[in-house]
C-alpha positions in Angstrom: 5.5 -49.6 2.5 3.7 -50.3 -0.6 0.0 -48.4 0.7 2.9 -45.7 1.1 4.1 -45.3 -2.1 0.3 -45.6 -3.6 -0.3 -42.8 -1.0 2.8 -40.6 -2.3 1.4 -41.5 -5.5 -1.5 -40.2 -5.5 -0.3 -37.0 -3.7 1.9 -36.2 -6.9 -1.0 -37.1 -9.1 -3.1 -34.4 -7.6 -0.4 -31.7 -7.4 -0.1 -31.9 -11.2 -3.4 -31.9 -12.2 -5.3 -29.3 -9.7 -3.7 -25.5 -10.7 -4.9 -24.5 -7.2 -2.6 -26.8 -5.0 0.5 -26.4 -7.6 0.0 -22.7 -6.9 0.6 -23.1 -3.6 3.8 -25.0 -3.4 6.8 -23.0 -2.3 9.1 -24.0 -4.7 10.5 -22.3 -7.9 8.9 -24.6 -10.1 5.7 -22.9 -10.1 6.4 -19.7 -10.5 5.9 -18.0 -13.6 8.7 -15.4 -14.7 8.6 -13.2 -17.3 12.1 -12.0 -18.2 12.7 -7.9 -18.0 14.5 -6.9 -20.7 17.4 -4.3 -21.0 18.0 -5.4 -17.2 21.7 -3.8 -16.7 24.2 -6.7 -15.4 25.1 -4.3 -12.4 21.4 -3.9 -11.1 21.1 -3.4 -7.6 18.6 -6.6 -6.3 18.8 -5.2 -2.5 16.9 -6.3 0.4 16.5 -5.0 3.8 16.8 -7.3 6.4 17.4 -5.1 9.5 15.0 -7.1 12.1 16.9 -10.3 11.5 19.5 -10.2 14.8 16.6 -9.9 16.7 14.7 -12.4 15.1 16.8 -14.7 15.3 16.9 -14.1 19.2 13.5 -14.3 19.3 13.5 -18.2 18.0 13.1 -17.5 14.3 15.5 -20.2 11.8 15.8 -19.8 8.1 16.0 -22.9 5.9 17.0 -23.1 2.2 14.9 -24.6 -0.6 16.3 -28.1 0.2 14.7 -27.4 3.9 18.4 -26.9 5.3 19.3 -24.6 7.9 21.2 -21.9 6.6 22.4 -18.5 7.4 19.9 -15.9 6.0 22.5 -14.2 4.0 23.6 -17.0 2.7 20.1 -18.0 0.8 19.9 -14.4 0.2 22.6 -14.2 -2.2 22.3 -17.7 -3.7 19.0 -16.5 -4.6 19.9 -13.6 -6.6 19.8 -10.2 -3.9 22.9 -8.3 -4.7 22.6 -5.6 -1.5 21.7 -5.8 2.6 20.2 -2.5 3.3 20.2 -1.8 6.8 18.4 1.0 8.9 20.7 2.9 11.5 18.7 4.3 14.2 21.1 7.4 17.0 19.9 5.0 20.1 16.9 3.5 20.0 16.8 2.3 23.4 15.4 3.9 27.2 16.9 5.2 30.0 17.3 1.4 31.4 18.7 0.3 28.4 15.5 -1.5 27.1 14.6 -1.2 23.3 12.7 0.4 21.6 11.5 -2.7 18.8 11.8 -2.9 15.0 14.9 -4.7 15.6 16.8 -2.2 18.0 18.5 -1.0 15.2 21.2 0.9 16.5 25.1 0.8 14.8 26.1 -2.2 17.0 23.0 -3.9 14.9 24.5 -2.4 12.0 27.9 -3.6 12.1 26.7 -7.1 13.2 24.5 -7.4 9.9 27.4 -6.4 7.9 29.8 -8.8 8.8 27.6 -11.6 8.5 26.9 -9.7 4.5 30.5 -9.4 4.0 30.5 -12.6 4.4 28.1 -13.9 2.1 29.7 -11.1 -0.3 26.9 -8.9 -0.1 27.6 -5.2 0.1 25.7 -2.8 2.1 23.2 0.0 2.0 23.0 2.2 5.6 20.5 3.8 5.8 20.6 6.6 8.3 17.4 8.3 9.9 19.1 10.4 11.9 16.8 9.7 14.7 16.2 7.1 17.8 13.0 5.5 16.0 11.2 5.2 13.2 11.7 8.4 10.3 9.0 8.5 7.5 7.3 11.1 5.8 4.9 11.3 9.3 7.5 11.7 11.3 10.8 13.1 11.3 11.8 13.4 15.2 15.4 14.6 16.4 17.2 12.4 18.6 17.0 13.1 22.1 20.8 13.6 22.4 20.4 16.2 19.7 17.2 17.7 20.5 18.1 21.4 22.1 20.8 22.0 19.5 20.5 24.4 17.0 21.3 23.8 13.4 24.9 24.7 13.3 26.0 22.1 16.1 23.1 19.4 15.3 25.0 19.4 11.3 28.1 19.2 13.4 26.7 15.9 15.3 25.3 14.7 12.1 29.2 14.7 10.6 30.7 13.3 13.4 28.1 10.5 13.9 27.8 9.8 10.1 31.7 9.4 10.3 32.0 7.4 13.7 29.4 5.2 12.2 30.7 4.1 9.3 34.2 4.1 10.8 33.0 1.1 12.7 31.2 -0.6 9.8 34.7 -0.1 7.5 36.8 -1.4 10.6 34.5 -4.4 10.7 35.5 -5.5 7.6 32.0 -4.1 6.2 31.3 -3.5 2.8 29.3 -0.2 2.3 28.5 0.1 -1.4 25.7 3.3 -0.6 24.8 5.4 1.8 21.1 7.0 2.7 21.2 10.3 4.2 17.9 10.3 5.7 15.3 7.9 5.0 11.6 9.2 3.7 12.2 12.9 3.9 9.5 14.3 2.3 9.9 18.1 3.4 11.7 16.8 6.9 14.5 15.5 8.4 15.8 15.0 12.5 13.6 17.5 13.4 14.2 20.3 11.0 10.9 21.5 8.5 12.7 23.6 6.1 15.0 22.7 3.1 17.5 25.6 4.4 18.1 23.7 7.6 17.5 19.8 6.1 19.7 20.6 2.9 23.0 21.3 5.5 21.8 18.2 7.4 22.4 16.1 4.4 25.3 17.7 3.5 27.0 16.6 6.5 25.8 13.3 6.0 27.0 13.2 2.6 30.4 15.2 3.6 31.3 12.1 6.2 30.5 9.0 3.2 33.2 10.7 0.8 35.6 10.5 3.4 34.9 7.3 5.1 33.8 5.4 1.9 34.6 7.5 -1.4 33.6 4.8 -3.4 30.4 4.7 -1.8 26.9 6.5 -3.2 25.6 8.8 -1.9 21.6 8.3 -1.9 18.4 11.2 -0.7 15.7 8.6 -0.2 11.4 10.3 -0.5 8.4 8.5 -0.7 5.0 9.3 -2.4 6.0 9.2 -6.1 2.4 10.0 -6.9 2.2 13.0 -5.0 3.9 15.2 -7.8 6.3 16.6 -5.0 9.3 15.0 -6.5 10.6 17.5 -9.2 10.2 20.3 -6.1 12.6 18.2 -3.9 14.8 18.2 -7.0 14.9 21.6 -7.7 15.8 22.1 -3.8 18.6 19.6 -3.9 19.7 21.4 -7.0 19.4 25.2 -5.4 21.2 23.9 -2.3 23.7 22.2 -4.6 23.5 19.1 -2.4 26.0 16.4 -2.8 24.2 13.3 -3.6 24.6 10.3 -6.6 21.2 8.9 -5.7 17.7 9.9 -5.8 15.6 7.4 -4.2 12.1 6.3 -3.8 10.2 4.0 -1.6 7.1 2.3 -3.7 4.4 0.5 -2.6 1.7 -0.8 -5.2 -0.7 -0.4 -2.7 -0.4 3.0 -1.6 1.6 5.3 -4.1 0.2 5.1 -7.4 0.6 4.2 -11.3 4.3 2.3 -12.5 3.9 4.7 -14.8 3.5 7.6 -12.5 6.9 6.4 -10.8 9.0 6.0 -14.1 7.7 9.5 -15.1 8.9 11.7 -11.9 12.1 9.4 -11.9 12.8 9.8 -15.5 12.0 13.9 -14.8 15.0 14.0 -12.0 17.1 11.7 -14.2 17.1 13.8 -17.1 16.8 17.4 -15.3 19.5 16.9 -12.7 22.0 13.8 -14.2 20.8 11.8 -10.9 20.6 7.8 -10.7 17.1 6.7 -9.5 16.1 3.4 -8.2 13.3 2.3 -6.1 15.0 1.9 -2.1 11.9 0.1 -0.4 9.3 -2.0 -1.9 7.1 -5.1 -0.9 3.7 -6.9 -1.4 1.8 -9.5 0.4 1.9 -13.0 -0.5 -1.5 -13.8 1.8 -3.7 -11.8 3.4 -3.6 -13.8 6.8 -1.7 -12.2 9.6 0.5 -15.1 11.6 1.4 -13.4 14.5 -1.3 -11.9 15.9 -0.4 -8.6 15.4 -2.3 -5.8 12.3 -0.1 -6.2 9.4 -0.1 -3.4 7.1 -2.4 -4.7 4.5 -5.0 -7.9 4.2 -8.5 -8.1 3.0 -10.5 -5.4 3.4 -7.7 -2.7 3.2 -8.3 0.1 1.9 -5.7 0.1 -0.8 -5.1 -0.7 -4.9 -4.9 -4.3 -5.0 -3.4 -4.5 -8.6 -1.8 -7.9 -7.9 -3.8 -11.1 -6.0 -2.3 -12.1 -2.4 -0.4 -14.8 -3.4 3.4 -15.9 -3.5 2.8 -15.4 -7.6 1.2 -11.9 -7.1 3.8 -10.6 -5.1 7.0 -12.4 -7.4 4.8 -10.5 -9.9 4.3 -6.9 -8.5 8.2 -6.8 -7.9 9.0 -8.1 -11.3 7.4 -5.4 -12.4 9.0 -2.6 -9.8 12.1 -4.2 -11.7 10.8 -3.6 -14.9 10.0 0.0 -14.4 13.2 0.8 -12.8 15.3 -0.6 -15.3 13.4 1.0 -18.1 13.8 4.4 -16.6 16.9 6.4 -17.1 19.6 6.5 -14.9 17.5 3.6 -13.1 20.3 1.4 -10.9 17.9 -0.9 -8.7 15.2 -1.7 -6.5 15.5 -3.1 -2.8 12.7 -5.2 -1.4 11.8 -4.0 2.1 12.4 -6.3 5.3 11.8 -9.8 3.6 12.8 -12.2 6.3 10.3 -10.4 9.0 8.4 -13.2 9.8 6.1 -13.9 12.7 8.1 -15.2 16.1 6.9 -17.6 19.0 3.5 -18.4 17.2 1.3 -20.1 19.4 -0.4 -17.0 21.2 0.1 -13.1 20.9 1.0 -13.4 24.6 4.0 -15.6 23.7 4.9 -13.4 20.9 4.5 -9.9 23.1 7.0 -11.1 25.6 9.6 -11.6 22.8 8.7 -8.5 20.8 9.6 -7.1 24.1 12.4 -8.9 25.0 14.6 -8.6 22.4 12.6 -6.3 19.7 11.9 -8.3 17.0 8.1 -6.4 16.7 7.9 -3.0 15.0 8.0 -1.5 18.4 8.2 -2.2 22.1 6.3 -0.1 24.9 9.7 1.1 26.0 9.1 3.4 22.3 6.7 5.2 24.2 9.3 6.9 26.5 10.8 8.3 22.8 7.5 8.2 20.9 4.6 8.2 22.7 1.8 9.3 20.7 2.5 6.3 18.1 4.3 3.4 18.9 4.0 4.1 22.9 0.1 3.6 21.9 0.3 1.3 19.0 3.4 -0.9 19.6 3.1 -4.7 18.8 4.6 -7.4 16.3 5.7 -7.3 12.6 3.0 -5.7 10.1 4.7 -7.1 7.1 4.8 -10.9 8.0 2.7 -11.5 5.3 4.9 -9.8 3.1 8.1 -11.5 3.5 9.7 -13.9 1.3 9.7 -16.6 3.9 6.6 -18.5 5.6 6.0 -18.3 8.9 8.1 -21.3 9.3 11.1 -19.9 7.9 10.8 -21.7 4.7 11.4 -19.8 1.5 8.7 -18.9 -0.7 9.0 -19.3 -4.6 9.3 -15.5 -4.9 12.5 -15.7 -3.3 14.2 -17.4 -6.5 12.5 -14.2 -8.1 16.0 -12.2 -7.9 17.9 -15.2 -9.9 15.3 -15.6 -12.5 14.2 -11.7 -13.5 17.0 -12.1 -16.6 16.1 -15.2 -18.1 12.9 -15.8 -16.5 11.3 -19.4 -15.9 8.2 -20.2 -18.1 5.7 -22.7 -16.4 1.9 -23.7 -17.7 -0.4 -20.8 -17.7 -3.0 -21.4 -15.2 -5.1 -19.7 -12.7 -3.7 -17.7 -9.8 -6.5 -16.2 -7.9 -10.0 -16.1 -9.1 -11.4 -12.7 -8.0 -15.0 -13.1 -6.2 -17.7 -11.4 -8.6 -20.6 -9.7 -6.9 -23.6 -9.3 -8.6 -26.4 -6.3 -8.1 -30.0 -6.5 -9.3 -33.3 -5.5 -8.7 -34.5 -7.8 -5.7 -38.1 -8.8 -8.0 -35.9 -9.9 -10.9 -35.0 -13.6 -11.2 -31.2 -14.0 -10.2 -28.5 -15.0 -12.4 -25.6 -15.7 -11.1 -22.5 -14.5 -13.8 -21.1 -18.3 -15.5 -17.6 -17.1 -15.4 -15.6 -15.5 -12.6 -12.3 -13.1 -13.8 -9.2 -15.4 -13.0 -5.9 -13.8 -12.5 -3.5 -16.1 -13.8 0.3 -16.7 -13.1 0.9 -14.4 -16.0 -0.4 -11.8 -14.3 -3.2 -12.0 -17.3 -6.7 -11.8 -16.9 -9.0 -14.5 -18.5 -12.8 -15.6 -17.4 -13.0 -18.9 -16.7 -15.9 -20.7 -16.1 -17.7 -21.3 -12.7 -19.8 -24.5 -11.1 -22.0 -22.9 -8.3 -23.8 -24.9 -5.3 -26.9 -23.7 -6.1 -28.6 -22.1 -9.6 -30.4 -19.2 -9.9 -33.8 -20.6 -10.0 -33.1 -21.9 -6.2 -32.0 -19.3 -5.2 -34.4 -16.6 -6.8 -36.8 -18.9 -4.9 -34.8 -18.7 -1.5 -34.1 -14.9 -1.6 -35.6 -13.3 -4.2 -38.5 -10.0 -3.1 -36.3 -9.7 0.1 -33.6 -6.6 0.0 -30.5 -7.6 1.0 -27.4 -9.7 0.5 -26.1 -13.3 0.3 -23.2 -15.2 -0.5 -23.1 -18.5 -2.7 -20.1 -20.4 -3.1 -18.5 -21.7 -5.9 -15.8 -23.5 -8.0 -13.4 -22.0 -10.8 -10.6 -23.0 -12.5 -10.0 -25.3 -9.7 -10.2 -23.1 -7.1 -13.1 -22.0 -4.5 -15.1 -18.6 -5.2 -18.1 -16.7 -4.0 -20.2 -14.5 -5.1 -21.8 -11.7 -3.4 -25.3 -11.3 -4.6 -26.9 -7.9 -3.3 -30.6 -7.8 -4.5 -32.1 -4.1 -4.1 -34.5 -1.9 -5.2 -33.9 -0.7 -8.8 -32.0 2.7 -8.5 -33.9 4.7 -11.4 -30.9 7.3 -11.8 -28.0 7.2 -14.4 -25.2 7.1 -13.5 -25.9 7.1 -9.7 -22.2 6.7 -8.0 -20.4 8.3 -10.7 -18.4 5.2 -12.0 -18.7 6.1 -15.5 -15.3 8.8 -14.9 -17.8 11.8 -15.8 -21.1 13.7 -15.2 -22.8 12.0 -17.3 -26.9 12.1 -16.7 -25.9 15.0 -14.0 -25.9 18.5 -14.3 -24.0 21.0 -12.2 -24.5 24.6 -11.5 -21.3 26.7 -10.0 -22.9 29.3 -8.2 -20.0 31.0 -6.3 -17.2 30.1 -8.7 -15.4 27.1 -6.5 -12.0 26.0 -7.5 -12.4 22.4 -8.1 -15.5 20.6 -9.2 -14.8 17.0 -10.6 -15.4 13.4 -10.6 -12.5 11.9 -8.7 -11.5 8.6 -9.0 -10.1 8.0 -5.3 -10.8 4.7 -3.9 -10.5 5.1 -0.2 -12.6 8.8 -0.2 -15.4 7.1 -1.8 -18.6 5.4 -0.1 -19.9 3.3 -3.4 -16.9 2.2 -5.9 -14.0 4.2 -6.9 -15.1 7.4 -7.7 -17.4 10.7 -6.4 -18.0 13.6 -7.1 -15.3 16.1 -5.6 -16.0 19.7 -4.4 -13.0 21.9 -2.9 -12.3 26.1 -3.1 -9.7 27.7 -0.7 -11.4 31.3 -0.9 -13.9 32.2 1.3 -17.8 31.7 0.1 -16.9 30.6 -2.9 -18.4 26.5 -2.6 -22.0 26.6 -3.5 -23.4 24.7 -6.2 -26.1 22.3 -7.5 -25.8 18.5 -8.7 -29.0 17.4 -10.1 -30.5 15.3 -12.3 -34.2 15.0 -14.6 -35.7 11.7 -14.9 -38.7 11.3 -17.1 -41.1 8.6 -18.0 -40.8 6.6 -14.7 -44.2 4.5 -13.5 -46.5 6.4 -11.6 -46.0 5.5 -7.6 -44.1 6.4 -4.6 -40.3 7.0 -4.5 -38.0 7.9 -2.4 -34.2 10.0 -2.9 -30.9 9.2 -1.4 -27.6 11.0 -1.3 -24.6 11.1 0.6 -21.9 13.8 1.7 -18.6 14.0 3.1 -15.8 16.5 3.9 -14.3 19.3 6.2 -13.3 23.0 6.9 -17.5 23.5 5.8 -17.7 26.3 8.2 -21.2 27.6 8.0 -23.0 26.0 6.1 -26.6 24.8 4.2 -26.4 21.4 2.8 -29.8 19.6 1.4 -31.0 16.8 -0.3 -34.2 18.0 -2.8 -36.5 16.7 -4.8 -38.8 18.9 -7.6 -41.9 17.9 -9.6 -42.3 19.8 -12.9 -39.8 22.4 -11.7 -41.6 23.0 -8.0 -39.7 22.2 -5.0 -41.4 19.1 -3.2 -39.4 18.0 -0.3 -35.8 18.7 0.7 -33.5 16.7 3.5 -31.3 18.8 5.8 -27.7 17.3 5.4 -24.2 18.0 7.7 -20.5 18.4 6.3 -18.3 17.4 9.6 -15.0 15.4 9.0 -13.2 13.2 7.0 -14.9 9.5 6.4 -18.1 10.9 8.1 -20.9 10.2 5.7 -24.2 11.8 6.1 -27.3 10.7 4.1 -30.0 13.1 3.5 -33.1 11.2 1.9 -36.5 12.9 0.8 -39.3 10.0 1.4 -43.1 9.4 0.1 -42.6 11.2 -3.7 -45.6 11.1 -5.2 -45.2 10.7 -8.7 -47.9 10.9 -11.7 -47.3 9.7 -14.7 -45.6 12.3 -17.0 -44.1 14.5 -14.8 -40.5 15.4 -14.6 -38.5 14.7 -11.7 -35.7 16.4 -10.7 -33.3 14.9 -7.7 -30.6 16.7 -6.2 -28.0 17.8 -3.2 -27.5 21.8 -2.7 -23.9 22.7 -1.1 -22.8 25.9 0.1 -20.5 26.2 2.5 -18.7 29.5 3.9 -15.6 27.7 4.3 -12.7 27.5 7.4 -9.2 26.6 7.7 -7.7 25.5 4.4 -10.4 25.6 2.3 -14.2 23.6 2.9 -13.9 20.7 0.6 -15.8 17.3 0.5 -17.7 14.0 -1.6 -20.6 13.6 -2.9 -21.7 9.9 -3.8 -24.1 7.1 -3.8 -27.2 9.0 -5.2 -30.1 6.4 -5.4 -33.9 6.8 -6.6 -35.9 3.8 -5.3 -39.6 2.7 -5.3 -41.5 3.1 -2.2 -44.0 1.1 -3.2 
């Protein structure tokens, strides 16, 4: 007993004094909460939980922060969530009765999760899609039982099922505080592709909540806040004179742009049209690991904005700040966090897990979905893609952004220490001594940035004399503020242009000649349409023969040697075309490399070898475009320009 207690001891010891394992504990003592201010006492806190009956069939338990058993609802609302949204899918099941996945979520789901809400005194949010499977801004398909109707008796069906549906869910006892007429219907909705058709659609919907629930909202739900669509589905609502309280968004830091962005084209609808706004579906990862063997939506090497690290604290912090916006914005009533409890089930081998997922449909789709929806989930179907974005572990166990909800008013302030350190990687010439960077950028719980300092496993002197005159790449490990960290070192040949890759936000050090009058000619700053960094150089005209142009740029004074020139080029609807890499000494064309516009995230190179450069000349490096154009427009990217010794 007594080498016990030493043991348990020192186990405490080392949770206080190393920020790295305190950062990982689960409960709500390490979480950092800064409060949000001018947060309305009636502010929605939803959550959508509408794979948990099938979850829960599937194995999975829920335990409280005392590591009790509990009924998910329950911990839900102890823990601050105000709302149970729910999806409503016509009948996502075969002709054999099998399901379709993503929880089956057909009314009978519905009315089950709203008793067990009732009775935790949460109110509901239904959200209807108005089809048998998954609706999005992708895809908007009509159920089958509605699908050779045309729109006079399919808004007739919509009424009647609207009505019958949440006839059921008021007989049950079911609290319905809002109702979503469609979910994610960005220019769509069961089927139907223009507003004249969708607006009747949601009138209907909207038409059966007053009567059913006339206390009830009435919500229109979109996504892609930073498309700058959102005042045009406005305006429709507004022409159509659409009965609706809510406009709603879904927001994901990851994919849809600034906070700012979002409280702008909120703020526009609240102040044009008198609407309430709030943010219906958000989430972030708490780890980049996937439990369940199964693609989850995002992890390392996505290509998305990471603004926030993968940790429990980064995701308590990204929706903190969700809250924030929302509650800033005018006419802002809340924010629902999107299918928090959708953990991994079975565990031990995807095997295992596929026979539950197809079983009782606890993974985003089934292969019976193929009979409904074959070209996606009939191809794609597997387990849940958000298990690492849920508020529970894979366990069951809460994480500390759970108590999140029950802290955003008067927040909970803990020591300031490091979160994530990010990994630096450093790029230099490969016949330069390295020198690895002495501090890495720490994210800490604040969601501040600070430097803090780093101990590698080797110096620079060792490793200069491992590495160094070789071109290529290495890692070195390391440790900061308490934590492990590499450092990817990529030793090339010096790149002689300025501003080769465009990072600086401009032209700077290029020069560009219109010659056909093209409609857009820009440095974008576009992370996943870019080869090197964030930004390239964007080309784009939807008139015929009107894209062709010159990027160059004059470099002077360089050693006398060999070189060779680099560029690369990506796009679509080129048409016929002449694309070419080129290379001039004292104004005279030297060397050119033919180059090939084909399809989006095809990257072609074009690179002029064995320049032979004397000392004062002027050399001039560029890529020539011209492209007839086909379909909507030839547009493409330009990036990762480089000017290397060949020497």
């Amino acid at each position: 007993m007594k080498k016990m207690l030493s043991l348990i001891l020192v186990l405490i010891l080392l949770l206080l004094l190393c920020p790295c394992l305190a950062g990982a504990d689960s409960g709500s003592g390490a979480l950092y909460v800064k409060p949000v201010e001018n947060l309305p006492e009636d502010f929605i806190l939803g959550m959508d939980v509408s794979s948990v009956i099938a979850e829960e069939a599937s194995g999975v338990r829920y335990y409280d922060f005392d590591g009790a058993e509990r009924d998910l609802f329950e911990i839900l609302a102890e823990n601050g969530v105000t709302h149970i949204r729910v999806r409503v899918w016509n009948h996502p099941f075969d002709a054999d009765g099998n399901g379709f996945g993503g929880g089956n979520c057909g009314i009978e789901t519905a009315v089950a999760i709203g008793r067990r809400a009732a009775a935790a005194g949460l109110p509901l949010i239904v959200d209807f899609h108005y089809s048998d499977f998954w609706a999005d801004p992708g895809k908007q398909m009509v159920p089958l039982q509605w699908k050779d109707m045309e729109i006079e008796e399919k808004t007739e069906a919509v009424y009647d099922y609207t009505r019958d549906c949440l006839a059921r869910l008021r007989d049950a006892g079911v609290e319905v505080g809002m109702v979503q007429v469609g979910n994610e219907t960005n220019g769509a909705l069961c089927g139907e592709k223009i507003w004249f058709n969708i607006q009747y659609l949601m009138q209907a919907g909207a038409k059966a909540t007053r009567q059913i629930f006339p206390d009830a909202l009435v919500a229109v739900h979109f996504a892609n806040p930073e498309s700058g669509a959102y005042e045009s589905y406005a305006k429709k609502l507004a022409y159509y004179d659409v009965d609706y309280d809510v406009f709603a968004s879904s927001y994901y830091p990851y994919w849809h742009g600034t906070l700012e962005n979002l409280r702008t084209v909120l703020a526009d609808v609240a102040e044009t049209y008198g609407k309430k706004v709030m943010v219906m579906e958000t989430s972030y990862a708490f780890t980049a690991e996937d439990t369940d063997f199964s693609p989850n939506t995002i992890g390392e090497g996505s290509l998305v904005t990471k603004n926030y690290p993968y940790t429990v604290q980064g995701q308590a912090n990204a929706v903190r700040d969700v809250v924030e916006t929302v509650a800033n914005t005018p006419n802002g009533i809340g924010v629902c966090y999107w299918e928090g409890a959708w953990i991994t089930v079975g565990g031990s081998s995807r095997e295992e897990n596929a026979a539950l997922w197809e079983k009782y449909g606890s993974g985003w789709a089934s292969s019976y979905a193929a009979s409904y929806d074959p070209d996606d989930a009939g191809k794609y179907y597997g387990g849940s893609a958000v298990d690492n974005q849920a508020l529970f572990d894979a366990q069951g166990h809460p994480l500390a952004s759970l108590k999140l909800f029950s802290l955003l008013r008067q927040g909970n302030t803990v020591e300031v220490v490091p979160d994530a350190v990010e990994a630096p990687t450093l790029t230099q010439d490969m016949s330069s001594p390295i020198l690895l960077p002495e501090t890495a950028d720490a994210v800490m719980n604040d969601n501040s940035r600070q430097p803090v300092p780093v101990i590698w496993n080797a110096d620079g002197e060792e490793l200069t004399a491992r590495y160094g005159g070789r071109e290529g790449s290495f890692t070195v490990g390391g440790v900061a503020g308490g934590m492990p960290v590499s450092c990817t070192v990529n030793l090339v040949k010096y790149n002689y242009l300025v501003n080769p890759d465009f990072e600086t936000g401009d032209l700077s050090g290029w020069t560009v000649e219109d010659l056909a009058g093209a409609d857009e000619l820009y440095v974008e700053d576009k992370l996943t349409d870019s080869l090197d960094g964030t930004r390239h150089m964007h080309f784009w005209s939807a008139r015929p023969d009107s894209v062709e142009f010159t990027l160059e740029q004059e470099v002077r004074d360089l050693p006398a040697g060999r070189y060779r020139f680099s560029v690369s080029v990506m796009g679509g609807d080129a048409g016929e075309q002449e694309v070419y890499a080129y290379v001039k000494l004292d104004g005279e064309l030297v060397g050119t490399a033919p180059m090939a516009i084909t399809s989006y995230a095809e990257w072609d190179t074009g690179a002029v070898e064995e320049i032979e450069y004397a000392e004062g000349q002027t050399l001039t490096v560029g890529i020539y475009v011209r492209c007839s154009g086909a379909g909507s427009g030839a547009w493409g990217k330009i990036d990762a320009a480089a000017l290397n010794s060949a020497g």
